[in-house]
Backbone as CSV, one residue per row, in Angstrom:
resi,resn,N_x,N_y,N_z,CA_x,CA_y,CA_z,C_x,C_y,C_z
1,UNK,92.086,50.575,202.684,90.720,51.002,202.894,90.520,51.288,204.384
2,UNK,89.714,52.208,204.430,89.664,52.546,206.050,87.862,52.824,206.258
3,UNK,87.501,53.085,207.337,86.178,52.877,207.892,85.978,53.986,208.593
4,UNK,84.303,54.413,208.856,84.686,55.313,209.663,83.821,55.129,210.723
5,UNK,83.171,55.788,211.551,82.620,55.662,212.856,81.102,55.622,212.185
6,UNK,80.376,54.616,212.816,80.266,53.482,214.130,81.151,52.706,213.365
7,UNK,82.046,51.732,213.878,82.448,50.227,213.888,81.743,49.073,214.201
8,UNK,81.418,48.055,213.502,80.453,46.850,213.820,81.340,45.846,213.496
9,UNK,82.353,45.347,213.853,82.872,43.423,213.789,81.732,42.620,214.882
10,UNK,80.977,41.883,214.225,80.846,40.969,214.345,81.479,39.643,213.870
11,UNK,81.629,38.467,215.162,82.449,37.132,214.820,83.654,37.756,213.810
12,UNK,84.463,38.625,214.218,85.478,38.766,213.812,86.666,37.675,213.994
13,UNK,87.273,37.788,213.136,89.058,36.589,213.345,89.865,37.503,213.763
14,UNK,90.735,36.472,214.399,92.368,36.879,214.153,93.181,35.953,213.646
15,UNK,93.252,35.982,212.497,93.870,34.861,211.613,95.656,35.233,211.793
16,UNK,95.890,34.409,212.009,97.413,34.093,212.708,97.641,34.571,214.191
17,UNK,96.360,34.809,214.937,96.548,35.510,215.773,96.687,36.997,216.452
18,UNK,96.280,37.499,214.915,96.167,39.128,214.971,95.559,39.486,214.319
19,UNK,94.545,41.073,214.501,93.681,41.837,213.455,94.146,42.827,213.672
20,UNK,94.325,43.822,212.427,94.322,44.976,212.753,94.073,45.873,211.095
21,UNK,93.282,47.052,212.039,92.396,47.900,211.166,92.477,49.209,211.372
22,UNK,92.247,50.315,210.158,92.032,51.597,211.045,90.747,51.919,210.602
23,UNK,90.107,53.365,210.893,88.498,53.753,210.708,89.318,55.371,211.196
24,UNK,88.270,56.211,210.429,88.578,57.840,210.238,87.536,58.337,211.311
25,UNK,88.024,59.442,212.542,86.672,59.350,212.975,86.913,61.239,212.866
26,UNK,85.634,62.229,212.754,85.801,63.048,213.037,84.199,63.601,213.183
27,UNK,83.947,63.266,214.489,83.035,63.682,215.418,83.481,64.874,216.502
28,UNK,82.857,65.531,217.038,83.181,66.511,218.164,82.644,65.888,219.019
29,UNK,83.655,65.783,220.224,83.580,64.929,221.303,82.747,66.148,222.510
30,UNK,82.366,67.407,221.941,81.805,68.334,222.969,79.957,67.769,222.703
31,UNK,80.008,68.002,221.186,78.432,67.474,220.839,77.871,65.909,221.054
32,UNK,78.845,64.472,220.962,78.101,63.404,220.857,78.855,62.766,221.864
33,UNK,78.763,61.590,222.327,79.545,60.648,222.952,80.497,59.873,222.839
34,UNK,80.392,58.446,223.427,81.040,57.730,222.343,80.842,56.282,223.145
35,UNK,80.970,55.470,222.466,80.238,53.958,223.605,81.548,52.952,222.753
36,UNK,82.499,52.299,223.174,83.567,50.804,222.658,83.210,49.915,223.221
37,UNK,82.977,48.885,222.428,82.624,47.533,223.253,83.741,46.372,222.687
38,UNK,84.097,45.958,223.328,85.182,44.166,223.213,84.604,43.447,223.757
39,UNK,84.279,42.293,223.167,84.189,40.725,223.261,85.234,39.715,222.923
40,UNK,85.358,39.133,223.794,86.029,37.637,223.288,85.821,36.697,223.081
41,UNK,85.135,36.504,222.477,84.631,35.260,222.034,85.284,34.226,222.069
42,UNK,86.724,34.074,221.605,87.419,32.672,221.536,87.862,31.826,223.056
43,UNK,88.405,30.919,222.503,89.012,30.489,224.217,90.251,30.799,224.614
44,UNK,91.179,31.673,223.848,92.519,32.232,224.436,92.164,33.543,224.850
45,UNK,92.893,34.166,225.511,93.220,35.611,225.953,93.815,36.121,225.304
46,UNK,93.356,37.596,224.810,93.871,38.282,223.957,93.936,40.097,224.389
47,UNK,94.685,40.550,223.831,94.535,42.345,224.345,94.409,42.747,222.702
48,UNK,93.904,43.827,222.970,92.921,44.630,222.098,93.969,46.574,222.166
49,UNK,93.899,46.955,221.102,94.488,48.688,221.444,93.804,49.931,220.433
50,UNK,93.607,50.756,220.557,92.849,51.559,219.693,94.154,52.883,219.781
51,UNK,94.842,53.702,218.584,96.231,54.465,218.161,95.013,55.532,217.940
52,UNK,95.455,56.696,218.772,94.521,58.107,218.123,95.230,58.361,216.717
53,UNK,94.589,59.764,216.116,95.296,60.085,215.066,96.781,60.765,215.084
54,UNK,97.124,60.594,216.410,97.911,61.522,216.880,99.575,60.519,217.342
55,UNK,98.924,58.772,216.893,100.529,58.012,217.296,99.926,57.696,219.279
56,UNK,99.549,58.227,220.036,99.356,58.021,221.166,98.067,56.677,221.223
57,UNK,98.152,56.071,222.442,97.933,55.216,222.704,96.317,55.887,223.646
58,UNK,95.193,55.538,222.663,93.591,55.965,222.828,92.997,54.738,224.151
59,UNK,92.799,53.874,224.020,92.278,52.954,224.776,93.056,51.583,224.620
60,UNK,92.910,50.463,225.611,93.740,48.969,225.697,93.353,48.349,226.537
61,UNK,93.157,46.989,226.618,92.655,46.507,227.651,93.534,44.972,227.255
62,UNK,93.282,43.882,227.999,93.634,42.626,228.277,92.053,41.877,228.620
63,UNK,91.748,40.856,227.511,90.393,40.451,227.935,90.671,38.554,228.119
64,UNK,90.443,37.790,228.923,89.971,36.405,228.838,89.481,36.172,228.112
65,UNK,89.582,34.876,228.181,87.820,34.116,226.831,86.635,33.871,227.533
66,UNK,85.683,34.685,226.666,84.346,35.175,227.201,84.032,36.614,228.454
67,UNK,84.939,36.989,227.860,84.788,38.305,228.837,84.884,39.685,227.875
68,UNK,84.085,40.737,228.211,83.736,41.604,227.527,84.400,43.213,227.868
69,UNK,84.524,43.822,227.705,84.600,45.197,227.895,83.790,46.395,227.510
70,UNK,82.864,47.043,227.953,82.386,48.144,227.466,82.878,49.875,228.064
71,UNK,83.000,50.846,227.517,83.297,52.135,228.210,82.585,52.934,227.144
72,UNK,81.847,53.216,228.087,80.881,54.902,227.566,81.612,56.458,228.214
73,UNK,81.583,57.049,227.121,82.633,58.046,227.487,81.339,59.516,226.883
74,UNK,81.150,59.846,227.752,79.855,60.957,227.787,80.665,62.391,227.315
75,UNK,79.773,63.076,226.171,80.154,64.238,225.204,81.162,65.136,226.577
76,UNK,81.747,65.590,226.004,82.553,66.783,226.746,83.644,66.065,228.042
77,UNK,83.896,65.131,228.001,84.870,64.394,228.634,85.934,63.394,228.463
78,UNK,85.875,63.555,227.285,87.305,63.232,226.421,87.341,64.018,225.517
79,UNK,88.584,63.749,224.708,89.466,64.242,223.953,89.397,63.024,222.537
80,UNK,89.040,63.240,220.780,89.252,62.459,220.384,89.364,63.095,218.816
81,UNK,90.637,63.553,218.540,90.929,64.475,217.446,90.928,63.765,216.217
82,UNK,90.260,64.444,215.458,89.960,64.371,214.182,91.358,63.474,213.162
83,UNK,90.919,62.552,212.566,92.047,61.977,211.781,91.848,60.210,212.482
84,UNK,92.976,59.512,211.299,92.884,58.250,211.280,93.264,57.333,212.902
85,UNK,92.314,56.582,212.976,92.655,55.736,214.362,92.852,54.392,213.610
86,UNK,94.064,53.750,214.458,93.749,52.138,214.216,93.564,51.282,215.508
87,UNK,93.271,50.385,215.473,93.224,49.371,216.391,93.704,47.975,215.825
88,UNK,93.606,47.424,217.290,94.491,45.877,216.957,94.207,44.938,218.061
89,UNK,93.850,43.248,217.542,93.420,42.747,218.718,94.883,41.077,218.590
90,UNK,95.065,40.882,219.730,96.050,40.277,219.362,96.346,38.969,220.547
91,UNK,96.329,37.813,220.273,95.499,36.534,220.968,97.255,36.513,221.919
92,UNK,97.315,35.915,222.843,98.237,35.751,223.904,99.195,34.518,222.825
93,UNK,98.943,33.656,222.437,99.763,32.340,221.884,99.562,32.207,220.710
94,UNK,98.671,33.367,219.777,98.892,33.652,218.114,98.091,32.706,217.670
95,UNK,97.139,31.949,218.354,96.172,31.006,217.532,94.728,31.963,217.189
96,UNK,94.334,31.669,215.908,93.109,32.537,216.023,92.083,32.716,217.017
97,UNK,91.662,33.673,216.972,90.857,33.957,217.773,89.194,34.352,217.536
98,UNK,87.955,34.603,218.010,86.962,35.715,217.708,86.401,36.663,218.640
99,UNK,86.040,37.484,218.074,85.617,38.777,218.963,84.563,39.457,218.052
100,UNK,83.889,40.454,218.763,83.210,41.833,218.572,83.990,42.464,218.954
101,UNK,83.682,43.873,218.107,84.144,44.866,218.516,83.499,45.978,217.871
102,UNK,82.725,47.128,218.518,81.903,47.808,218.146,82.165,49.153,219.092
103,UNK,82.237,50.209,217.907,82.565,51.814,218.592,81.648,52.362,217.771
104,UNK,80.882,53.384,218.611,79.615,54.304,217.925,79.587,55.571,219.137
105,UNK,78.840,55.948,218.108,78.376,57.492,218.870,77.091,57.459,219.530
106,UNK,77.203,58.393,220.588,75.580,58.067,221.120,75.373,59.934,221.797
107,UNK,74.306,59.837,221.690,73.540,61.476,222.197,74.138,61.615,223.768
């Protein structure tokens, strides 16, 4: 099963220490935006990755516990081709973890 754009995890897991999901997005990145947000909620450190439809590596970061990430990426300044994306969030020492994680479109 796959998802498509906006994304909303709230109090998400990583049960064994990993999540991972994909979501279909096919928006035109000339007409709307696009806003990703990461949270970490738990107390380990974990990195996070979002796979375009294309196998290449879309966004990644490395977050602490309790530290967040947001990037707003304004219409006509990226690139974000049509077809399946996945992502994956994945705790430093494999103990579960929680997070948000929320991708939407914005004017």
């Amino acid at each position: 099963m796959y998802h498509r754009l906006p994304i909303n995890y709230v109090d998400g897991t990583t049960g064994n220490g990993e999540f991972h999901d994909t979501f279909y997005s096919n928006h035109s990145p000339d007409k709307l935006g696009i806003q990703y947000s990461v949270k970490n909620k738990g107390t380990q450190q974990f990195s996070w990755k979002m796979i375009d439809s294309d196998g290449k590596l879309w966004a990644q970061r490395t977050l602490a516990a309790g530290k967040a990430h947001t990037a707003i990426l304004e219409k006509g300044s990226y690139t974000m081709p049509e077809g399946m994306y996945s992502m994956s969030i994945i705790t430093i020492d494999g103990a579960e973890g929680m997070f948000d994680f929320v991708v939407k479109l914005v004017e």
